[in-house]
mmCIF file of the N, C-alpha and C atoms, coordinates in Angstrom:
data_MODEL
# 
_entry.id   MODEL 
# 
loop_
_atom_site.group_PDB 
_atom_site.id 
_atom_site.type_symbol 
_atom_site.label_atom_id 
_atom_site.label_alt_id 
_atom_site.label_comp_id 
_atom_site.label_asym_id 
_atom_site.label_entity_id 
_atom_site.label_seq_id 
_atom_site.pdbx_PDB_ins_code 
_atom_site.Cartn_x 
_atom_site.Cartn_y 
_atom_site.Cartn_z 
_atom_site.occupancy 
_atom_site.B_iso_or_equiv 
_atom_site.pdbx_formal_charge 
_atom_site.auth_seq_id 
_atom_site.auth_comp_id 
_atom_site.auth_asym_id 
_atom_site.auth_atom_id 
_atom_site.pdbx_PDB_model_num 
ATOM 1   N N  . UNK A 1 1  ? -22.023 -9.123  -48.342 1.00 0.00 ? 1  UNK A N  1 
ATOM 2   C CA . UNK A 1 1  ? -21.004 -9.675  -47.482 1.00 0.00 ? 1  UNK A CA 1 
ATOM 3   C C  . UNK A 1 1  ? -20.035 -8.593  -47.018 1.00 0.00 ? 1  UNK A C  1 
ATOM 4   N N  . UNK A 1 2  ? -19.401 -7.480  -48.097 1.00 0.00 ? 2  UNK A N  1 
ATOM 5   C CA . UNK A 1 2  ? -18.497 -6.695  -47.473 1.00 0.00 ? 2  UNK A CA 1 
ATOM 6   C C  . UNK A 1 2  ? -19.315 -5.571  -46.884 1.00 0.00 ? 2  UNK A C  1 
ATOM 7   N N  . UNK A 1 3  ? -20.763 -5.048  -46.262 1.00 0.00 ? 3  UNK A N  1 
ATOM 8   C CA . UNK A 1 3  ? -21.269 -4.651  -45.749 1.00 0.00 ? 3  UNK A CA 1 
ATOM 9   C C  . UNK A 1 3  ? -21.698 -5.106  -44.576 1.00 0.00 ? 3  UNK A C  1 
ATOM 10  N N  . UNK A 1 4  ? -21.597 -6.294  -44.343 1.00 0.00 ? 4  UNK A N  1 
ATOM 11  C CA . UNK A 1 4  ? -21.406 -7.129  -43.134 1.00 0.00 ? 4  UNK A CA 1 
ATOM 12  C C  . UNK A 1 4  ? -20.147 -7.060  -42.454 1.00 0.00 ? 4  UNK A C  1 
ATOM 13  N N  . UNK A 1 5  ? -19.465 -7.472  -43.203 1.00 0.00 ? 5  UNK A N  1 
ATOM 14  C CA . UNK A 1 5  ? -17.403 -7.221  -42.636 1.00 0.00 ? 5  UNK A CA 1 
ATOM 15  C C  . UNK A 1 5  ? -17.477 -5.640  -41.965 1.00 0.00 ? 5  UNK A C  1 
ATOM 16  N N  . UNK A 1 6  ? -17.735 -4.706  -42.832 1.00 0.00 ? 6  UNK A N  1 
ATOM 17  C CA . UNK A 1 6  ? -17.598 -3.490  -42.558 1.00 0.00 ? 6  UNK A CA 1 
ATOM 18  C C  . UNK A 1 6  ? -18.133 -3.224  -40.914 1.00 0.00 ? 6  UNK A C  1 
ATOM 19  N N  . UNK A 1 7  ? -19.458 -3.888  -41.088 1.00 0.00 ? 7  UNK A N  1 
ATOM 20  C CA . UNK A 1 7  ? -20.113 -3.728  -39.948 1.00 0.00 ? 7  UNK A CA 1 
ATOM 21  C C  . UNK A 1 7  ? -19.074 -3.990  -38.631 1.00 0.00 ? 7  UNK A C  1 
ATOM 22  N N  . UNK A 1 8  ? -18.846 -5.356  -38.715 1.00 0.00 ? 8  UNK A N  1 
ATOM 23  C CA . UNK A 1 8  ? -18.558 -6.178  -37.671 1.00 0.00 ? 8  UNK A CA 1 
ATOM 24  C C  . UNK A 1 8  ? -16.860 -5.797  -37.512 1.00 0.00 ? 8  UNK A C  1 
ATOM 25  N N  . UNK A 1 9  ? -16.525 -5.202  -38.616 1.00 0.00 ? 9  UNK A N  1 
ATOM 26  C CA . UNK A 1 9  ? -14.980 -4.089  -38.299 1.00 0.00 ? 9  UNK A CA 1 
ATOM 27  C C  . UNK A 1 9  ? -15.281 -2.950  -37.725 1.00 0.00 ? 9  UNK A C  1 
ATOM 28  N N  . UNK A 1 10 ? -16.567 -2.187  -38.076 1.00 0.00 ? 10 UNK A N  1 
ATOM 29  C CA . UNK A 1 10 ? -16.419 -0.522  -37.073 1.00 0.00 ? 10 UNK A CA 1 
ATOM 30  C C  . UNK A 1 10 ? -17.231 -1.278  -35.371 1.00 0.00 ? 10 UNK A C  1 
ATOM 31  N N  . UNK A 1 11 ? -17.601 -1.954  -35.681 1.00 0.00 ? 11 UNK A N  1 
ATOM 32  C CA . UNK A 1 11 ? -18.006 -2.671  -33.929 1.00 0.00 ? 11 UNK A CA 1 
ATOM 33  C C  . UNK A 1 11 ? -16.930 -2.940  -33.402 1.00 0.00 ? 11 UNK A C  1 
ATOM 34  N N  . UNK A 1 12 ? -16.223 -3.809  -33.806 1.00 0.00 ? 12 UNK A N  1 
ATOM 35  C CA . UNK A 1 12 ? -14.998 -4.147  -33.187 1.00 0.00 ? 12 UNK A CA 1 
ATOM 36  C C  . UNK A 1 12 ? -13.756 -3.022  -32.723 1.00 0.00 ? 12 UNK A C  1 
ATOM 37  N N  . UNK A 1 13 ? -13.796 -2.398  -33.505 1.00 0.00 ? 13 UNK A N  1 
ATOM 38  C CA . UNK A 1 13 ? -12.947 -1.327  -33.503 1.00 0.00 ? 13 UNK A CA 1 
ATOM 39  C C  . UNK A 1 13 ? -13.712 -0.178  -32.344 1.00 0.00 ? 13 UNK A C  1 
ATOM 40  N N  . UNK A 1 14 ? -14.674 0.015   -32.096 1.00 0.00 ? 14 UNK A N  1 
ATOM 41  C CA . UNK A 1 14 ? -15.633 0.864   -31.540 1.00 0.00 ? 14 UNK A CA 1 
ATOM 42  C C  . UNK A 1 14 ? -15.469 0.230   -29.989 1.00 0.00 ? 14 UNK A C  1 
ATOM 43  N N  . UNK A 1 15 ? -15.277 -0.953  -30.003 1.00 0.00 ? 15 UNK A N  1 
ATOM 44  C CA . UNK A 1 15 ? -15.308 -1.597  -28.703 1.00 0.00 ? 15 UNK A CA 1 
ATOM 45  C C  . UNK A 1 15 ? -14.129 -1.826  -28.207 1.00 0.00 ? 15 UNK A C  1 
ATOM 46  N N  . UNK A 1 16 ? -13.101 -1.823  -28.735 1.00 0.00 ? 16 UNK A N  1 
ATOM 47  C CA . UNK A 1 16 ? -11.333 -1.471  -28.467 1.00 0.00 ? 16 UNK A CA 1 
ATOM 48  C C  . UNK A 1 16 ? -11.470 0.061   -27.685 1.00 0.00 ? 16 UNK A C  1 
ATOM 49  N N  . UNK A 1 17 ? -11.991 1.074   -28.473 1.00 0.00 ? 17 UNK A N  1 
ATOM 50  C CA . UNK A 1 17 ? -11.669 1.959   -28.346 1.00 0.00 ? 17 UNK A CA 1 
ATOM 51  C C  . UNK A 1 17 ? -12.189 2.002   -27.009 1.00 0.00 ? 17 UNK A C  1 
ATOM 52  N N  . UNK A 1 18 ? -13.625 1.176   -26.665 1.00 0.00 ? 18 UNK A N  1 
ATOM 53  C CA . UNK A 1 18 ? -14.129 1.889   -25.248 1.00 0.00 ? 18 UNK A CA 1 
ATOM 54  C C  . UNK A 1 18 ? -13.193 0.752   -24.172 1.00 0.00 ? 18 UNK A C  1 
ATOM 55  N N  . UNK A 1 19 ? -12.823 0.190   -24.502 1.00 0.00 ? 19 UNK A N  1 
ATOM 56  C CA . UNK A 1 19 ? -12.698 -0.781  -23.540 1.00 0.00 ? 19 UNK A CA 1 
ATOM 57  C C  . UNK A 1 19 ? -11.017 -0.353  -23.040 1.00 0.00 ? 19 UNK A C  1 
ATOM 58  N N  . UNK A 1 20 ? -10.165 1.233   -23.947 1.00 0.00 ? 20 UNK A N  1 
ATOM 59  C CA . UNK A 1 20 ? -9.409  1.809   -23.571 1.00 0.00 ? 20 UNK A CA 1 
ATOM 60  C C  . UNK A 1 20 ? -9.442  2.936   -22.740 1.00 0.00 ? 20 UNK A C  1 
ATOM 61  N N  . UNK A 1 21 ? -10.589 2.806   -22.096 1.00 0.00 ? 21 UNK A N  1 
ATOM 62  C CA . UNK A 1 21 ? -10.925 4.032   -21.490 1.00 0.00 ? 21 UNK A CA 1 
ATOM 63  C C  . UNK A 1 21 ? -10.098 4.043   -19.730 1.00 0.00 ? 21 UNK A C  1 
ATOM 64  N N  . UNK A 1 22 ? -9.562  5.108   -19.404 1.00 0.00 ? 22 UNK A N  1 
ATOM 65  C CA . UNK A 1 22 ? -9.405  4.989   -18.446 1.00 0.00 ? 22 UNK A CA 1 
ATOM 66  C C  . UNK A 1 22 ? -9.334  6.453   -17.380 1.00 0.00 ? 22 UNK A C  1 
ATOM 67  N N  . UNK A 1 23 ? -9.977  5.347   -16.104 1.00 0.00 ? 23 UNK A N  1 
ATOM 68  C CA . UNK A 1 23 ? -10.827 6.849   -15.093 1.00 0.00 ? 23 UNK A CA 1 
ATOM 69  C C  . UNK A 1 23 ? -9.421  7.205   -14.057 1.00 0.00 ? 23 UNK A C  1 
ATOM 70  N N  . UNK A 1 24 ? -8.857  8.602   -14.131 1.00 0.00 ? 24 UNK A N  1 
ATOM 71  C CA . UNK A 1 24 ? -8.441  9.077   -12.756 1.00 0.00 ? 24 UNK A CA 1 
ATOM 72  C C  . UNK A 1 24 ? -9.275  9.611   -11.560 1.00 0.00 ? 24 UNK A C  1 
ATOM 73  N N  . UNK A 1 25 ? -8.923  8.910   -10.761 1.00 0.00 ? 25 UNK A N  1 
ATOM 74  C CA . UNK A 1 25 ? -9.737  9.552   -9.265  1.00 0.00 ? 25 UNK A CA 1 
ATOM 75  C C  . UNK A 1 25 ? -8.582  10.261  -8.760  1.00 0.00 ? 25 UNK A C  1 
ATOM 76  N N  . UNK A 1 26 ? -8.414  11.882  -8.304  1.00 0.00 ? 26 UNK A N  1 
ATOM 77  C CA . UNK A 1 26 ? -7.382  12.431  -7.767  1.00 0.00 ? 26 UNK A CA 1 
ATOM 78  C C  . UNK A 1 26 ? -8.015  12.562  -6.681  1.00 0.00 ? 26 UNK A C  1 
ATOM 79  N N  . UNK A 1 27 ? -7.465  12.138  -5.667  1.00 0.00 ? 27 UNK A N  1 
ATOM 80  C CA . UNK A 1 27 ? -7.641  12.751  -4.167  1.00 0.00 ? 27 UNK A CA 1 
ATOM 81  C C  . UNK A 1 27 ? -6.953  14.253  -3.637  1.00 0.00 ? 27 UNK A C  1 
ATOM 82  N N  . UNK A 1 28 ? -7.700  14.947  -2.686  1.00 0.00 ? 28 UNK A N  1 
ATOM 83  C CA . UNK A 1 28 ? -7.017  16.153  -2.549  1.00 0.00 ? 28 UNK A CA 1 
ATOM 84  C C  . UNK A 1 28 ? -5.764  15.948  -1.543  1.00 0.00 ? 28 UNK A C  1 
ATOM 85  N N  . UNK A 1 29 ? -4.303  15.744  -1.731  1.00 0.00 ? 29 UNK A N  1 
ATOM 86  C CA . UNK A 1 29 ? -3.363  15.760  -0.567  1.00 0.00 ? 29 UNK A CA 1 
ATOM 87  C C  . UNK A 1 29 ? -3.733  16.439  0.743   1.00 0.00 ? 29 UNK A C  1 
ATOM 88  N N  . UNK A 1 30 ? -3.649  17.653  0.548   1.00 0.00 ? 30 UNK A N  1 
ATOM 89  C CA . UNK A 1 30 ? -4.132  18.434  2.007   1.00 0.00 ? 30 UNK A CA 1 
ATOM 90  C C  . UNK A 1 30 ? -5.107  17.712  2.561   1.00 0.00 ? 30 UNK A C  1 
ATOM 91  N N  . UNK A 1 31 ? -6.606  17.533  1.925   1.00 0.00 ? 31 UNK A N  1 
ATOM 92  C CA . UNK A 1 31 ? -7.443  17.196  3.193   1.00 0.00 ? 31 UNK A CA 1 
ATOM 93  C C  . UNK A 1 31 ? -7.176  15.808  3.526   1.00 0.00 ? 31 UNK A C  1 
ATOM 94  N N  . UNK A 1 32 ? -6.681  14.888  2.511   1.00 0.00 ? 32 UNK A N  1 
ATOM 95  C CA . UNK A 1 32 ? -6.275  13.210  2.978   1.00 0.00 ? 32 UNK A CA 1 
ATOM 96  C C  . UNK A 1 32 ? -5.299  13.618  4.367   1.00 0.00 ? 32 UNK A C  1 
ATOM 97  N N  . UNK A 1 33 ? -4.386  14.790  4.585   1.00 0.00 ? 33 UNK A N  1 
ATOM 98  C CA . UNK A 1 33 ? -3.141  14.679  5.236   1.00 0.00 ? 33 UNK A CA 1 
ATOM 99  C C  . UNK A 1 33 ? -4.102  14.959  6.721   1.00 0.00 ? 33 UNK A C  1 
ATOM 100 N N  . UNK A 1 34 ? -4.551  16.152  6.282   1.00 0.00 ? 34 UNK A N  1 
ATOM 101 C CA . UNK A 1 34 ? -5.456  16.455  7.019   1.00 0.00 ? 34 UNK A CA 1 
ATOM 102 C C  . UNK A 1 34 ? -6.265  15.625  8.115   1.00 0.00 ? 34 UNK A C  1 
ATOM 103 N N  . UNK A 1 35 ? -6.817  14.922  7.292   1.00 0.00 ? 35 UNK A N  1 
ATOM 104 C CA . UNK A 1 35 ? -7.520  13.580  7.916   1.00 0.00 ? 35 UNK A CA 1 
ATOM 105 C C  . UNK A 1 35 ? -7.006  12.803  8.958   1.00 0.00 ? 35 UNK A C  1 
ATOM 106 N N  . UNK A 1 36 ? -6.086  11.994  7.939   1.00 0.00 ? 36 UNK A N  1 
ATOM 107 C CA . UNK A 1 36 ? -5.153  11.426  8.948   1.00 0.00 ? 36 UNK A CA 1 
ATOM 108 C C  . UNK A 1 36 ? -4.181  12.101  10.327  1.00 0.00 ? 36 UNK A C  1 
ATOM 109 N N  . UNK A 1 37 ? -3.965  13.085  10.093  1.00 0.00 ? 37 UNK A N  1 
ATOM 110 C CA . UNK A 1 37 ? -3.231  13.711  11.432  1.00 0.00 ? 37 UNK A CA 1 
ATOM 111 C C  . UNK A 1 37 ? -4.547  13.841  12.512  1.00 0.00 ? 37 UNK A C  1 
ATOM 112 N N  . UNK A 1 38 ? -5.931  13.882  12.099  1.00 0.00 ? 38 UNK A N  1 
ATOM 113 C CA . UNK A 1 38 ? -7.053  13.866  12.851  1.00 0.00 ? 38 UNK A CA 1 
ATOM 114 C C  . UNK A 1 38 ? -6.714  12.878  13.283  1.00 0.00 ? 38 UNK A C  1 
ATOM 115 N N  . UNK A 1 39 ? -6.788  11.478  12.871  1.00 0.00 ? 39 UNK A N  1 
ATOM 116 C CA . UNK A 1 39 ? -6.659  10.420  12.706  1.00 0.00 ? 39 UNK A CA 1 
ATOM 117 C C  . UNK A 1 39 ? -6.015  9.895   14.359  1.00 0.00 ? 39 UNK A C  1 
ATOM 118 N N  . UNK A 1 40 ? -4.732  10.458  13.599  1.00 0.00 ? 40 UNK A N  1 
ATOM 119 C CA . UNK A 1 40 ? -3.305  10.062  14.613  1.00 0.00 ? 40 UNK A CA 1 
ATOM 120 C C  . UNK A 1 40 ? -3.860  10.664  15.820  1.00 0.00 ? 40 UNK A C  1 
ATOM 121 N N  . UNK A 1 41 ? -4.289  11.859  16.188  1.00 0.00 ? 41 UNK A N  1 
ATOM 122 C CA . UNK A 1 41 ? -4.371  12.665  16.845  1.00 0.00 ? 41 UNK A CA 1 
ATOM 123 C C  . UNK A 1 41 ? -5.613  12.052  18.480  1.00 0.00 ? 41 UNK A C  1 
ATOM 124 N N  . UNK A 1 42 ? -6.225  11.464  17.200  1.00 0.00 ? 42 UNK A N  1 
ATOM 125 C CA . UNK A 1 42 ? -7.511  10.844  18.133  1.00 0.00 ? 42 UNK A CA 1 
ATOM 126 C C  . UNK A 1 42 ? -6.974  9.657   18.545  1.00 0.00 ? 42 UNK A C  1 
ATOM 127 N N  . UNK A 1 43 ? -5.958  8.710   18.241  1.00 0.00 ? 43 UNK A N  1 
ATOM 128 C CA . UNK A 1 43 ? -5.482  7.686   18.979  1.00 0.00 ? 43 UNK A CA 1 
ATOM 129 C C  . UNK A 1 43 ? -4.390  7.658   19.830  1.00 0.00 ? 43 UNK A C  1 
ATOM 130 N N  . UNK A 1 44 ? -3.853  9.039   19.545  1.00 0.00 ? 44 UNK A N  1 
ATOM 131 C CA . UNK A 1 44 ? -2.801  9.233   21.021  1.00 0.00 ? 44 UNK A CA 1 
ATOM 132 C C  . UNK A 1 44 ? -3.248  9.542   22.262  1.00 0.00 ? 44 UNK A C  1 
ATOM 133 N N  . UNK A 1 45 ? -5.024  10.649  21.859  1.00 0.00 ? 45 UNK A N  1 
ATOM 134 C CA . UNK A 1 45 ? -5.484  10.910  22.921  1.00 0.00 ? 45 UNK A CA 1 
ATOM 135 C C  . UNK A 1 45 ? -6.248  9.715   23.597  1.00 0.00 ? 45 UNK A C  1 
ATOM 136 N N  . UNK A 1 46 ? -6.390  8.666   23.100  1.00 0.00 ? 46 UNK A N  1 
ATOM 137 C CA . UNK A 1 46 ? -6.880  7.374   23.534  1.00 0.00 ? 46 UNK A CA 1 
ATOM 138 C C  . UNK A 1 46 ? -5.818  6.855   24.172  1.00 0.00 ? 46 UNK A C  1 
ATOM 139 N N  . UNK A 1 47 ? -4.755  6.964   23.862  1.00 0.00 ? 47 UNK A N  1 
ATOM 140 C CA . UNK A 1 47 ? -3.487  6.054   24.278  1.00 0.00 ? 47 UNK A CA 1 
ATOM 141 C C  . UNK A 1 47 ? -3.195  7.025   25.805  1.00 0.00 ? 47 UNK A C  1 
ATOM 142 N N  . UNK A 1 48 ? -3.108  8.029   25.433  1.00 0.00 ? 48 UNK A N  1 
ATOM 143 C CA . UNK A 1 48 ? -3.082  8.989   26.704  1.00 0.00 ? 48 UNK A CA 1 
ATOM 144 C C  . UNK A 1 48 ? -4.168  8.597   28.158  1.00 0.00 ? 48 UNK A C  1 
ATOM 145 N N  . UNK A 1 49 ? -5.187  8.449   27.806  1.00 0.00 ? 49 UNK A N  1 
ATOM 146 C CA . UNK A 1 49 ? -6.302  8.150   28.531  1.00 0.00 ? 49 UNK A CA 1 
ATOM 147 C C  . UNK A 1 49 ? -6.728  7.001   28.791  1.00 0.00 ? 49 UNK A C  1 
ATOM 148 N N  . UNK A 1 50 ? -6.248  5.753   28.147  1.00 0.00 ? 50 UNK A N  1 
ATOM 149 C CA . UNK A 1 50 ? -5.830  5.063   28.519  1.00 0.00 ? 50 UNK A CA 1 
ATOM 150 C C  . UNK A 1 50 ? -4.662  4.706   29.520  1.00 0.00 ? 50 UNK A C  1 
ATOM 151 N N  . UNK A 1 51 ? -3.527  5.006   29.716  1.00 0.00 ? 51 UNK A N  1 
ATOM 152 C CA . UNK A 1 51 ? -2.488  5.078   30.683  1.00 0.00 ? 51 UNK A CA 1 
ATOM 153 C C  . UNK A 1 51 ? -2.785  6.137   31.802  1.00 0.00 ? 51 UNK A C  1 
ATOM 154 N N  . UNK A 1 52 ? -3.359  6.980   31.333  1.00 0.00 ? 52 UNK A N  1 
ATOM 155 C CA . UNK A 1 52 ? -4.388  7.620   32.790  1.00 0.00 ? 52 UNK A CA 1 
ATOM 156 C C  . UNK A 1 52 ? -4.773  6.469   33.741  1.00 0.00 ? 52 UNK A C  1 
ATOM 157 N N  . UNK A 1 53 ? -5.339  6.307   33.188  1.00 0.00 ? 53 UNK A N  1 
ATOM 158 C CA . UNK A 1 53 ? -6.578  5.597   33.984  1.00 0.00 ? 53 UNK A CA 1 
ATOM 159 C C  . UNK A 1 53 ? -5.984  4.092   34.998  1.00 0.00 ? 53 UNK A C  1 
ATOM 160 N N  . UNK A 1 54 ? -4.877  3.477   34.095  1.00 0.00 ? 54 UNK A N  1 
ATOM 161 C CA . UNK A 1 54 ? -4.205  2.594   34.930  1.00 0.00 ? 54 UNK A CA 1 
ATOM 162 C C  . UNK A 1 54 ? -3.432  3.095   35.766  1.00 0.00 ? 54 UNK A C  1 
ATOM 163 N N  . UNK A 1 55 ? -2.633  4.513   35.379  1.00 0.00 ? 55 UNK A N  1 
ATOM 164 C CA . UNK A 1 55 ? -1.909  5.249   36.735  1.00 0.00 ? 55 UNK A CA 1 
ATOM 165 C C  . UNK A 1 55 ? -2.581  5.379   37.466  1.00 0.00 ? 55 UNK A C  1 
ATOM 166 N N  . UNK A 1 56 ? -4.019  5.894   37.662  1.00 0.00 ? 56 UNK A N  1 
ATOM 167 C CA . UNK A 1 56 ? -4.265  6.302   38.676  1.00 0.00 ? 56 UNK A CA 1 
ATOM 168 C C  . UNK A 1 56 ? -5.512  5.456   39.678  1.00 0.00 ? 56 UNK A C  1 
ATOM 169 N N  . UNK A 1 57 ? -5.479  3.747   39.286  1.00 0.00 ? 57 UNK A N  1 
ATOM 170 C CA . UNK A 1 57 ? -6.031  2.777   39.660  1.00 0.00 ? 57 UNK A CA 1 
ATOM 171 C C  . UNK A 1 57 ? -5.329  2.749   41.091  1.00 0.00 ? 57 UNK A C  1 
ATOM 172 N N  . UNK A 1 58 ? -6.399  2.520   42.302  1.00 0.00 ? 58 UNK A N  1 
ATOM 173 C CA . UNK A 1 58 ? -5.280  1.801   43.309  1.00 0.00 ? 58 UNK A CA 1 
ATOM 174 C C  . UNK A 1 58 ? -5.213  0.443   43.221  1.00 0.00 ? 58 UNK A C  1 
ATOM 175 N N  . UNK A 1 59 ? -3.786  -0.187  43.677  1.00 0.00 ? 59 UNK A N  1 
ATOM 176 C CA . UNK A 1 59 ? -3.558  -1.004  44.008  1.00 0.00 ? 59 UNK A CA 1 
ATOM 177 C C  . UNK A 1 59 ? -4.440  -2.390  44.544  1.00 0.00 ? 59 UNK A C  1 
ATOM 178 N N  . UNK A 1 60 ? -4.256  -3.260  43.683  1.00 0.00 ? 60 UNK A N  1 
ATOM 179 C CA . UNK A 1 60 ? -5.184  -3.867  44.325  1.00 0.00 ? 60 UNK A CA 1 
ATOM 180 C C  . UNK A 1 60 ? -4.864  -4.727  45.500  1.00 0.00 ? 60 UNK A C  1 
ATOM 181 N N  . UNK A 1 61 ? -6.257  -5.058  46.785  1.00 0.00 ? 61 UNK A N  1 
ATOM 182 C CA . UNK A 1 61 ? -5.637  -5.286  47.838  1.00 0.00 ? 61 UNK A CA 1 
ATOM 183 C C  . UNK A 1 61 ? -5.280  -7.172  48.153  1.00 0.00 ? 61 UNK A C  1 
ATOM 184 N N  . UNK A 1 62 ? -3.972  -7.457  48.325  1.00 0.00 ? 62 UNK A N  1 
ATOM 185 C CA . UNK A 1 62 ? -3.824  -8.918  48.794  1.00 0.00 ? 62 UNK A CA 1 
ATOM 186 C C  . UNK A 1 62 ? -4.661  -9.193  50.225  1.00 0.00 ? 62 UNK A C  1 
ATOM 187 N N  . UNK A 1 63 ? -5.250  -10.178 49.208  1.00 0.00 ? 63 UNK A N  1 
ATOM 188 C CA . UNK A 1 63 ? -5.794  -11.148 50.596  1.00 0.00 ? 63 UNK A CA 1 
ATOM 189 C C  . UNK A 1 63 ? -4.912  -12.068 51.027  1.00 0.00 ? 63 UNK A C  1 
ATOM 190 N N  . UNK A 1 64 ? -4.868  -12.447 52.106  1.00 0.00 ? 64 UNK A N  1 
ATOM 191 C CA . UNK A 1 64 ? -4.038  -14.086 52.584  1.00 0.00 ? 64 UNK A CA 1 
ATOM 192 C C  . UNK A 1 64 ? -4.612  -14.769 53.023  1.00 0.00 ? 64 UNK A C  1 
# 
């Protein structure tokens, strides 16, 4: 019986221990910053080229 207990105490205890495990994921700052200013960069030039393109629409013509 106390070879059984024993058992079912270093299991238990064995499974605390893993179930304290814990993972860091570090991201690199620079290239995340990096990224994102790509990011930004590619939707201003959309925003840019976008408002192009309606400036330089003509007018459209009224019928009556």
């Amino acid at each position: 019986m106390r070879g059984r207990l024993k058992s079912v105490g270093a299991l238990a205890t064995g499974m605390s221990l893993a179930a304290c495990v814990t993972i860091n994921i570090y991201f690199p700052a620079a290239a995340a910053e990096k990224a994102a200013d790509r990011i930004i960069d590619e939707v201003w030039q959309l925003q840019k080229e976008g408002a192009k393109k309606t400036d330089t629409q003509p007018a459209p013509i009224k019928q009556q």
